[in-house]
C-alpha positions as CSV (number, residue, x, y, z in Angstrom):
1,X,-2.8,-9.5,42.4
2,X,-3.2,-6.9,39.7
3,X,-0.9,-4.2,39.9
4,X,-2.6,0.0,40.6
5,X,-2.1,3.3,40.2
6,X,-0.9,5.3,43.4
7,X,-3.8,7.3,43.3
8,X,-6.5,8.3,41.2
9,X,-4.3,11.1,40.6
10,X,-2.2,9.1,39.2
11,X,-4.5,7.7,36.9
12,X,-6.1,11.1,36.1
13,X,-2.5,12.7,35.4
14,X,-1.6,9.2,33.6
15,X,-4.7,9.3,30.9
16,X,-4.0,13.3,30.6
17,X,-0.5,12.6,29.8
18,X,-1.8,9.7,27.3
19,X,-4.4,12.5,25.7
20,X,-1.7,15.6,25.4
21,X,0.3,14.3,22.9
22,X,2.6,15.5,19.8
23,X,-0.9,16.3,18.1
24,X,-2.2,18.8,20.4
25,X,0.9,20.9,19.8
26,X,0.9,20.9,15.6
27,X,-2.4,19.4,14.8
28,X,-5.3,21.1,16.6
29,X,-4.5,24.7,15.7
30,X,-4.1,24.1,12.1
31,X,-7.1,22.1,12.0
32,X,-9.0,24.5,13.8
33,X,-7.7,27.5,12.1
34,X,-8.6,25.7,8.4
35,X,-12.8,24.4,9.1
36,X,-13.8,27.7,10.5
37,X,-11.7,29.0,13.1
38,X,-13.2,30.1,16.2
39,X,-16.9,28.4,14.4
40,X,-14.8,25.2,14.7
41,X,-14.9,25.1,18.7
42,X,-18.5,24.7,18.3
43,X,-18.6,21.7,16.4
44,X,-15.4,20.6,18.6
45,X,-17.6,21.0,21.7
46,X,-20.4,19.1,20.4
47,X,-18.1,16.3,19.7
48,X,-16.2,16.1,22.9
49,X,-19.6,16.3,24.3
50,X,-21.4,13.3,22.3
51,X,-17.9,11.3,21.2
52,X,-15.5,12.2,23.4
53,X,-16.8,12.3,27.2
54,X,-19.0,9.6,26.6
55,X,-16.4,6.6,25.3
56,X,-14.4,7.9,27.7
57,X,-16.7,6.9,30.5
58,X,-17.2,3.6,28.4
59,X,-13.8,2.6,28.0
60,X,-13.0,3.4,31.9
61,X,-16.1,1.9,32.9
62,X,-14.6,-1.8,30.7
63,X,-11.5,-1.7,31.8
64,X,-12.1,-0.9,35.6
65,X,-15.0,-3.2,35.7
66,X,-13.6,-6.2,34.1
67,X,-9.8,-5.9,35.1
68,X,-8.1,-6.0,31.5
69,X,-6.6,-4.8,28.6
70,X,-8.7,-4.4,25.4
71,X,-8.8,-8.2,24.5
72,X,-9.5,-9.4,27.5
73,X,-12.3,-6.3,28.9
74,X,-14.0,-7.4,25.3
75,X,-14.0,-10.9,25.9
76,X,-15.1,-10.6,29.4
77,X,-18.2,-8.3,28.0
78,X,-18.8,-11.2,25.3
79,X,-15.9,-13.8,23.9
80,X,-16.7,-13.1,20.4
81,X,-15.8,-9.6,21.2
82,X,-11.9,-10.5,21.7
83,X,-11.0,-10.0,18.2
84,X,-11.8,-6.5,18.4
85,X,-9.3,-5.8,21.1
86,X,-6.3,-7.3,19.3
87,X,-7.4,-4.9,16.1
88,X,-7.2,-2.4,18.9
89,X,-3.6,-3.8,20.2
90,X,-1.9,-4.1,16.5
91,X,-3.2,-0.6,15.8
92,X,-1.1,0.8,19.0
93,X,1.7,-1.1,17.9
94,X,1.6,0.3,14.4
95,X,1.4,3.5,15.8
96,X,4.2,2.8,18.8
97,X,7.1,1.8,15.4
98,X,6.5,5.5,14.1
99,X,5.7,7.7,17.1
100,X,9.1,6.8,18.4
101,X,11.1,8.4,15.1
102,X,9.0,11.9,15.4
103,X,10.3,11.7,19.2
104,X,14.0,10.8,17.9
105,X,13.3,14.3,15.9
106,X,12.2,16.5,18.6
107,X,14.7,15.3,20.7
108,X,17.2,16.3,17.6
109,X,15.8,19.4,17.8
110,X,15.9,20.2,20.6
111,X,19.8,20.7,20.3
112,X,19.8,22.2,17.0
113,X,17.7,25.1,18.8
114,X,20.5,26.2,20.8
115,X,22.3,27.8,17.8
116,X,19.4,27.7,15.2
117,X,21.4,24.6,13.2
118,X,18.8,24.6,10.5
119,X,19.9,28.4,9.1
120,X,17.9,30.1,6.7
121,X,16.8,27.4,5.0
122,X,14.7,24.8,7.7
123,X,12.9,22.8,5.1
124,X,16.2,22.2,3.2
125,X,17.5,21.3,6.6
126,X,14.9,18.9,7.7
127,X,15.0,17.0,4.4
128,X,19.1,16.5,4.7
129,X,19.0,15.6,8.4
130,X,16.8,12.7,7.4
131,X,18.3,12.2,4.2
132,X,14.8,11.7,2.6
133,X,14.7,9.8,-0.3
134,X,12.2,10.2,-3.1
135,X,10.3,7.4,-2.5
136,X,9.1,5.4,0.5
137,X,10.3,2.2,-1.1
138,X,13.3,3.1,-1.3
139,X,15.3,2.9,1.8
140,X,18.8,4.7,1.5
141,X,20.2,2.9,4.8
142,X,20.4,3.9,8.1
143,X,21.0,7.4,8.8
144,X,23.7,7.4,11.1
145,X,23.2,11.3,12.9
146,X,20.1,9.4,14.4
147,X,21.7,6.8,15.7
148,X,22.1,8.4,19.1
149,X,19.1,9.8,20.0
150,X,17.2,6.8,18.5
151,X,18.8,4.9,21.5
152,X,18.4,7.3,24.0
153,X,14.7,7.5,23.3
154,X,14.1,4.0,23.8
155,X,16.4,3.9,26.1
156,X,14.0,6.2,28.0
157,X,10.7,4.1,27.4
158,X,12.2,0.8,28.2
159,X,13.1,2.1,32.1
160,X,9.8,3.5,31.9
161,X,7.6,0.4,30.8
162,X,9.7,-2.4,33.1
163,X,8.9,-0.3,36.2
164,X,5.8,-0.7,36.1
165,X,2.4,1.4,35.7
166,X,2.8,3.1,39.5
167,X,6.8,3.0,39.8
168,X,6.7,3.7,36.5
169,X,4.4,4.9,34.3
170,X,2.8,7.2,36.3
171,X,5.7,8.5,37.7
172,X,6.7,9.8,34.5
173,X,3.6,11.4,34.1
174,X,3.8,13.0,37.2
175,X,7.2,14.7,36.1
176,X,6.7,15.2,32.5
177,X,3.1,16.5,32.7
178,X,4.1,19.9,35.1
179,X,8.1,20.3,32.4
180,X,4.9,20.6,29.3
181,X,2.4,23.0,31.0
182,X,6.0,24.8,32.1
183,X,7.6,24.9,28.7
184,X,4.2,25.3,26.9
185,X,3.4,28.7,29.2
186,X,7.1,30.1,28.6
187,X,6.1,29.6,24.7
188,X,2.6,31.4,25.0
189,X,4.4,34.1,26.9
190,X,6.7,34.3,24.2
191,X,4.2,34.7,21.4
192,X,2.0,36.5,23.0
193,X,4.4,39.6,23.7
194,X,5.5,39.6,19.9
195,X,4.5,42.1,17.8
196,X,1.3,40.7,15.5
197,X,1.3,37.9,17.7
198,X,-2.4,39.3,16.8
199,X,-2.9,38.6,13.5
200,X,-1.6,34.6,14.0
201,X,-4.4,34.6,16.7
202,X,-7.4,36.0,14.3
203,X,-6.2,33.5,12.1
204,X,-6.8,30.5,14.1
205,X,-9.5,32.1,16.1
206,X,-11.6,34.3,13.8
207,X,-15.0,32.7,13.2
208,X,-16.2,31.6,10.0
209,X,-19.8,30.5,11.0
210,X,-20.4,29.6,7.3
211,X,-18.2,26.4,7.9
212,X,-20.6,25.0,10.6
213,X,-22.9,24.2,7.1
214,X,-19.8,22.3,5.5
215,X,-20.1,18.4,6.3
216,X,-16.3,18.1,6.7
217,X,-16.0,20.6,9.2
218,X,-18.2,18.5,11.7
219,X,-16.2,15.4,10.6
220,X,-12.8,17.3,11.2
221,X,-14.2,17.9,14.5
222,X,-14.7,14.1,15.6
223,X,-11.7,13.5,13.6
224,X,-9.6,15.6,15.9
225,X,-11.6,13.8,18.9
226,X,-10.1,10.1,18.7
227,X,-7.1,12.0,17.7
228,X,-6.7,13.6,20.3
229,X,-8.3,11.8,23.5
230,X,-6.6,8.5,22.9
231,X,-9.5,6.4,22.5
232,X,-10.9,3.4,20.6
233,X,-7.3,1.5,20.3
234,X,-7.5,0.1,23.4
235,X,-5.0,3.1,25.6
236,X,-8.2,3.9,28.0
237,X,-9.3,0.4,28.6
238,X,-6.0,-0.8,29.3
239,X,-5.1,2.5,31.7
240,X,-8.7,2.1,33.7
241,X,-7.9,-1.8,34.4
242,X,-5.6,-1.0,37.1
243,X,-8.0,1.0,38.8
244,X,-9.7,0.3,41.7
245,X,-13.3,-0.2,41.7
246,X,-14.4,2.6,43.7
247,X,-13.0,5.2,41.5
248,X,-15.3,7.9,39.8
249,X,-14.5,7.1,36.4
250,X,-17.6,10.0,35.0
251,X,-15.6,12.3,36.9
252,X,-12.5,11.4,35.5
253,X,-13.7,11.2,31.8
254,X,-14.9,15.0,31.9
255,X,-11.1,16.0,33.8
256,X,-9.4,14.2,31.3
257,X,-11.5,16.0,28.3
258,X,-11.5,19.3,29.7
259,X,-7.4,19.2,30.6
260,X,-6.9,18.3,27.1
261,X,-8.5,20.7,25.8
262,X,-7.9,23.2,27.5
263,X,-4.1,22.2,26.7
264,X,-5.1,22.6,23.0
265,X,-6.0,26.1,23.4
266,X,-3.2,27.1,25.4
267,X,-0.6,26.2,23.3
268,X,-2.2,26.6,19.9
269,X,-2.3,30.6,21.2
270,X,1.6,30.0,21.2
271,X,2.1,28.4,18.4
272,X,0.2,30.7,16.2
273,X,1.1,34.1,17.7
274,X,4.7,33.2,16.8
275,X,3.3,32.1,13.3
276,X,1.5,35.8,13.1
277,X,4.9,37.1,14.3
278,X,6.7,35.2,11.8
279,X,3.9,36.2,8.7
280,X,4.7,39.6,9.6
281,X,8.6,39.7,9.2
282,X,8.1,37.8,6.1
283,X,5.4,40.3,5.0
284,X,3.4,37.9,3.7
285,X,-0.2,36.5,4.9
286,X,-0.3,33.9,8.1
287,X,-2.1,31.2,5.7
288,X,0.7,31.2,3.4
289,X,2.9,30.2,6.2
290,X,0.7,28.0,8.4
291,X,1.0,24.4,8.5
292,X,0.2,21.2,10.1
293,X,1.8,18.2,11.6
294,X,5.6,17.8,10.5
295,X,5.9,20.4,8.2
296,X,4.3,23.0,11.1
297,X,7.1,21.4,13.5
298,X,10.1,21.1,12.1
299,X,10.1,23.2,8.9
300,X,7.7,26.4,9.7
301,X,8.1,26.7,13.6
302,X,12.1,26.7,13.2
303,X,12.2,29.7,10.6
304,X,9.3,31.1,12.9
305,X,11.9,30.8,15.6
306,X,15.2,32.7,13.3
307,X,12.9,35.2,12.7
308,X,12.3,36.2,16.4
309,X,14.2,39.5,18.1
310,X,15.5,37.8,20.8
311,X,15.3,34.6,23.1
312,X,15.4,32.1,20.1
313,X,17.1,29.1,21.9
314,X,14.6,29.4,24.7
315,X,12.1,29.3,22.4
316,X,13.0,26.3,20.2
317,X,14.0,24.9,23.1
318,X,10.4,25.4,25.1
319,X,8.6,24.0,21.8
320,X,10.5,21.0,21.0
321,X,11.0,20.2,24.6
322,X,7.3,20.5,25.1
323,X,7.0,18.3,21.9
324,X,9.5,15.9,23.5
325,X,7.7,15.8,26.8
326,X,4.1,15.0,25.3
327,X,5.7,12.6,22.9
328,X,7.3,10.5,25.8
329,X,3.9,10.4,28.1
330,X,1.6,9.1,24.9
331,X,4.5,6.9,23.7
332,X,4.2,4.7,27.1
333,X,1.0,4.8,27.1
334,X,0.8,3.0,23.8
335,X,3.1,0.6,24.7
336,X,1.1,-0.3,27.6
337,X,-1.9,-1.3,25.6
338,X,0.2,-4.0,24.2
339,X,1.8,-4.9,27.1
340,X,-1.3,-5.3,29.3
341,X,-3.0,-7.7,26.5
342,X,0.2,-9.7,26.8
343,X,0.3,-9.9,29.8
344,X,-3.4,-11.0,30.4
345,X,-3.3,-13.3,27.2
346,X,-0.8,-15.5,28.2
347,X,-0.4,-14.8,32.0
348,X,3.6,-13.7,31.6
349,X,4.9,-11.8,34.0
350,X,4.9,-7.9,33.8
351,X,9.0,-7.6,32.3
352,X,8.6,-10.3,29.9
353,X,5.9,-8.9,28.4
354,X,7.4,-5.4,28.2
355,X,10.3,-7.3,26.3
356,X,7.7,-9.2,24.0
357,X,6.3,-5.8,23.4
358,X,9.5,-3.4,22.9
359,X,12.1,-5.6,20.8
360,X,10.3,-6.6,18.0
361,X,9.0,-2.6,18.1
362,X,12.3,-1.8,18.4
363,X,13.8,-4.0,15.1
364,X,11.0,-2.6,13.2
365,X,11.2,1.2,13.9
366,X,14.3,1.0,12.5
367,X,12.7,1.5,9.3
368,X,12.0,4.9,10.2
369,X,15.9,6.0,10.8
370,X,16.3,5.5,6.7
371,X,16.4,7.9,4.3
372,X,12.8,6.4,3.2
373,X,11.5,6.7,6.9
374,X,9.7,10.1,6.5
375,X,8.2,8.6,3.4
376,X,7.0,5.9,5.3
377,X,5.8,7.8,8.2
378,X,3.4,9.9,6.2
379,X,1.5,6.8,4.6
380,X,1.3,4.8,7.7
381,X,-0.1,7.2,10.0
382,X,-2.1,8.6,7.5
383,X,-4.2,4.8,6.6
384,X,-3.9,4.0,10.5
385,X,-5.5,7.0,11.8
386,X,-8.1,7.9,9.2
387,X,-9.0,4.3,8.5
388,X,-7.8,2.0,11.3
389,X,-9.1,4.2,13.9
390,X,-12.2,5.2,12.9
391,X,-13.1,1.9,11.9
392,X,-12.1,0.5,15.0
393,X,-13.8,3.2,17.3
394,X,-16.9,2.5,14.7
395,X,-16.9,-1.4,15.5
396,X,-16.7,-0.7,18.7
397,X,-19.4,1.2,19.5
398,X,-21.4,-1.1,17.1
399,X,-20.3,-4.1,19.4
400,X,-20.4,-2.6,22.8
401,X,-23.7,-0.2,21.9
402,X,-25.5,-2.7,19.2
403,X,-24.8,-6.2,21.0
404,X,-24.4,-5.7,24.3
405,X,-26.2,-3.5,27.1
406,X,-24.8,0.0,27.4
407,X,-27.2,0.6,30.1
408,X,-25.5,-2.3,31.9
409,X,-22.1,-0.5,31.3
410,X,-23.9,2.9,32.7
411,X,-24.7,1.4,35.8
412,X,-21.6,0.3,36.4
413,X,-20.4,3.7,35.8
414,X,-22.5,5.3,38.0
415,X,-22.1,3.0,40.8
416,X,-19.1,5.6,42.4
417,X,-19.8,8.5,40.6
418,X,-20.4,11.7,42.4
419,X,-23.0,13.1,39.4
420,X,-24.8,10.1,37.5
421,X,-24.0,9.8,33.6
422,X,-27.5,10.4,32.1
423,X,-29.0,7.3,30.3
424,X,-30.5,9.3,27.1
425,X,-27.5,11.3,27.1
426,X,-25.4,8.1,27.8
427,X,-26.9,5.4,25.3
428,X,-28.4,8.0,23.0
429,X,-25.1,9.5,21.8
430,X,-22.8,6.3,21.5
431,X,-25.9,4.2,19.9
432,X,-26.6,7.4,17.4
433,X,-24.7,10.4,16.8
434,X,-21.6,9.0,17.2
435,X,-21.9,6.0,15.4
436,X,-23.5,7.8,12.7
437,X,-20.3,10.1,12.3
438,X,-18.0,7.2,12.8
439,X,-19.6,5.7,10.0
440,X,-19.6,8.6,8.1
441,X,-15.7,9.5,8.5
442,X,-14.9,6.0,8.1
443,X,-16.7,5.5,4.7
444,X,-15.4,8.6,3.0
445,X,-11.8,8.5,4.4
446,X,-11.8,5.0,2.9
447,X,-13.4,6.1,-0.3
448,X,-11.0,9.4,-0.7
449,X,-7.7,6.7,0.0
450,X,-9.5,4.6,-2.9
451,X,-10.1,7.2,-5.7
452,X,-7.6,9.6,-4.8
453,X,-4.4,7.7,-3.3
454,X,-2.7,9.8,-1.0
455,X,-0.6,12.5,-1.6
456,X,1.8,12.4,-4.3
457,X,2.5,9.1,-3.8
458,X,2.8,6.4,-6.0
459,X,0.2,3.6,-6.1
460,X,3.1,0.8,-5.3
461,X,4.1,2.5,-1.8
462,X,0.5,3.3,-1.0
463,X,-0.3,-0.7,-1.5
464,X,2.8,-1.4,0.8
465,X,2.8,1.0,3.5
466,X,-0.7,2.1,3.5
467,X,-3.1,-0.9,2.4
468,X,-0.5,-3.2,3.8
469,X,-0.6,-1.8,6.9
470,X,-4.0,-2.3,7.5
471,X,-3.7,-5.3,6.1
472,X,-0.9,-6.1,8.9
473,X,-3.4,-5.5,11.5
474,X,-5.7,-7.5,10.4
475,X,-3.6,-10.4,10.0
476,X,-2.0,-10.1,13.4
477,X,-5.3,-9.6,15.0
478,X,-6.8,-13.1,13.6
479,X,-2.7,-14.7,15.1
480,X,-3.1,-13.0,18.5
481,X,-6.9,-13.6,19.2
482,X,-6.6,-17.4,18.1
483,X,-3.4,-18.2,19.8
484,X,-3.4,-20.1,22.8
485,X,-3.6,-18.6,26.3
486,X,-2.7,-20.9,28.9
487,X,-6.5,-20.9,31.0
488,X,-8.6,-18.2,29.0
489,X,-10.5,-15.3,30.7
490,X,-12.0,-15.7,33.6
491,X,-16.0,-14.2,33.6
492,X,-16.5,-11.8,35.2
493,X,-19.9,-9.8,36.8
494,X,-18.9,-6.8,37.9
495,X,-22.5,-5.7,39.3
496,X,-22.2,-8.6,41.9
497,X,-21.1,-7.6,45.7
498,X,-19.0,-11.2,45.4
499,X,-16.9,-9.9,42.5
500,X,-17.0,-6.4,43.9
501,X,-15.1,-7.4,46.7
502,X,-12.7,-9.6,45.4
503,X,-11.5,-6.4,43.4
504,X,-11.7,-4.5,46.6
């Protein structure tokens, strides 16, 4: 019998946990503050409302109904549609060999905030504690001060994943979601008592309505979207197969998109009062200072942090421990996609295919403890997210939307839900609008990666770590959906009382 959450709680606080992750923190308030500011929530709103919401209810409504992880929902919905969900799978496990060395770092950090360890100079700091070197081909061995916290992290997410999604899973959820909102409210508190906390705010929030005419700032929006709601690479499908089938999953798409929101806005007011704070003792302008992803977390935040009056360990401390914390919840979650495909693939039990799943992750985020690992880092996540992921959430709505029924799939959503999902609001916006942008972001990501390369580096790690990574999922896709299970999917039909109650 197929393992289920406590409660649908559990599952809500689960896919919340999945959704808040290390991107909410350093990516959405940059992004925001650089494609109009407050303009951009418009555009943001439209997407969550046309992208977001609506492949939520999708993927819940797949995985729920047809009781699997990403391969085996697709195949159930059609069996040439199992391909897809191992593209899905090797794209979390991409992601799962790099996420864990930005949690290894926040975890660092963590201690270093206690007595500011980074001194004046964070940047300088953050390059020596990784002992970058100037290339991502060239490795420069193991860097031994990361040694510890490496293995404590996955440490952590192995006695997670082999407890299980409710013994487990959820359970972390349920602790780590209430130590963020706790550490993330401290940190607003915090920035928002500063003086020109202000001025970091108007940065971030002042409307430019200008933007809402620029083409990028709409696809920055839906960018930010998969980004941020963990969907199309097989997370959702995976989490809403261990439903039951009575759940409300149209209720539980627009909770899940709201919380993480909302979550966005909350602590991007943190984040970028202390930035205002920070502009102002430097007497210099907040854009000169602001930035995203690593270089907002562990080179601008910490000298943001030295600068402040008082309470600077409990503010490091809030902010990387808030990092930590979101970090941990997504990580398992990734891990699960891959696990759950395993598991239903070759009908292994639950442990073995956490072990399948976290050793040969394990042996390969090594990589990212070297001196080249930042290096690294950059490219991959850069060609999986803006490429990988947007051509898989593009394929799948071309799939699921083109060449199968999504009204089918909306009746099945609607069958427990509280409030109907709409079927022009449904089908129209993941047959149309989204698919349009998908397409859109997808081709000119791609063409910007071909003409431009990506960042300053050189064409040979680009081809490795950035072509070749795409590459890698491709290849392991076409292994995994060809290799042998020992009976195959069963079919199912959902929208028969038989198979209702056998579920039941």
């Amino acid at each position: 019998m197929r393992e289920q959450w406590n409660s649908k709680v559990g599952f809500i606080v689960s896919a919340i946990g999945s959704a808040v992750g290390l991107g909410n923190l350093w990516r959405f308030p940059y992004v925001a503050a650089n494609n109009g500011g407050g303009a951009f929530l418009l555009p943001y709103l439209i997407a969550i409302i046309t992208a977001g919401i609506p492949i939520l209810i999708m993927e819940y409504t797949i995985g729920k109904s047809y009781r699997g992880g990403a391969p085996a929902a697709l195949a159930r919905l059609n069996r040439r549609f199992e391909w897809l969900g191992w593209v899905q799978v090797m794209i979390s496990f991409m992601i799962l060999i790099y996420y864990f060395a930005i949690i290894v770092w926040t975890l660092s950090y963590v201690g270093f905030s206690f007595t500011q360890a980074w001194g004046s100079d964070p940047t300088k700091f953050f390059v020596k504690f990784l002992g970058v070197t100037a290339n991502a081909h060239t490795l420069g061995g193991i860097q031994t001060n990361l040694l510890i916290p490496f293995i404590v992290v996955w440490a952590l997410a192995a006695v997670i994943m082999y407890r299980g999604i409710s013994r487990g899973v959820e359970m972390a959820c349920k602790i780590g979601l209430p130590i963020l909102m706790v550490l993330t409210c401290v940190l607003v508190i915090r920035g928002i008592t500063l003086p020109h906390a202000a001025d970091g705010l108007q940065y971030m929030f002042n409307p430019d309505w200008s933007s809402l005419t620029k083409p990028n700032v709409w696809i920055a929006a839906y960018g930010q979207i998969f980004y941020s709601l963990s969907i199309a690479f097989g997370i959702m499908i995976s989490y809403s197969s261990y439903l039951p089938m009575e759940t409300d999953v149209v209720n539980s798409a627009f909770i899940t998109a709201t919380a993480n929101h909302g979550f966005e806005l909350f602590a991007g007011i943190g984040v970028f009062s202390i930035i205002g704070f920070m502009a102002y003792s430097q007497g210099v302008p907040v854009e000169q200072v602001a930035g995203a992803g690593v270089g907002l977390a562990f080179m601008t935040f910490p000298t943001a942090i030295s600068s402040l009056p008082t309470m600077q360990a409990l503010t490091g401390v809030c902010f990387f421990g808030a990092l930590f914390v979101a970090g941990i919840t997504s990580l398992v979650s990734i891990s699960q996609v891959i696990v759950t495909a395993v598991k239903d693939k070759f009908e292994i039990s639950h442990n073995r295919a956490v072990t399948f799943t976290l050793v040969p992750a394990f042996l390969l985020s090594i990589f990212f403890i070297t001196g080249a690992g930042l290096n690294i880092l950059d490219i991959l996540d850069a060609f999986i997210n803006n490429i990988g992921l947007a051509v898989s959430g593009f394929l799948e709505l071309i799939l699921v939307g083109w060449f199968f029924k999504l009204e089918r799939i909306r009746q099945m959503a609607n069958r427990y839900s509280n409030f109907p999902a709409s079927k022009v609001w449904f089908i129209g916006c993941l047959k149309f609008v989204t698919v349009i942008m998908l397409g859109i972001m997808t081709f000119l990501n791609t063409r910007g990666f071909v003409l431009n390369g990506y960042g300053e580096y050189s064409q040979l790690d680009i081809n490795i770590f950035g072509w070749g990574s795409l590459l890698i999922v491709v290849i392991g896709a076409i292994v995994l959906n060809n290799a042998k299970s020992r009976e195959g999917y069963a079919t199912l039909d959902p929208l028969t009382t038989k198979e209702v109650a056998l579920y039941e």
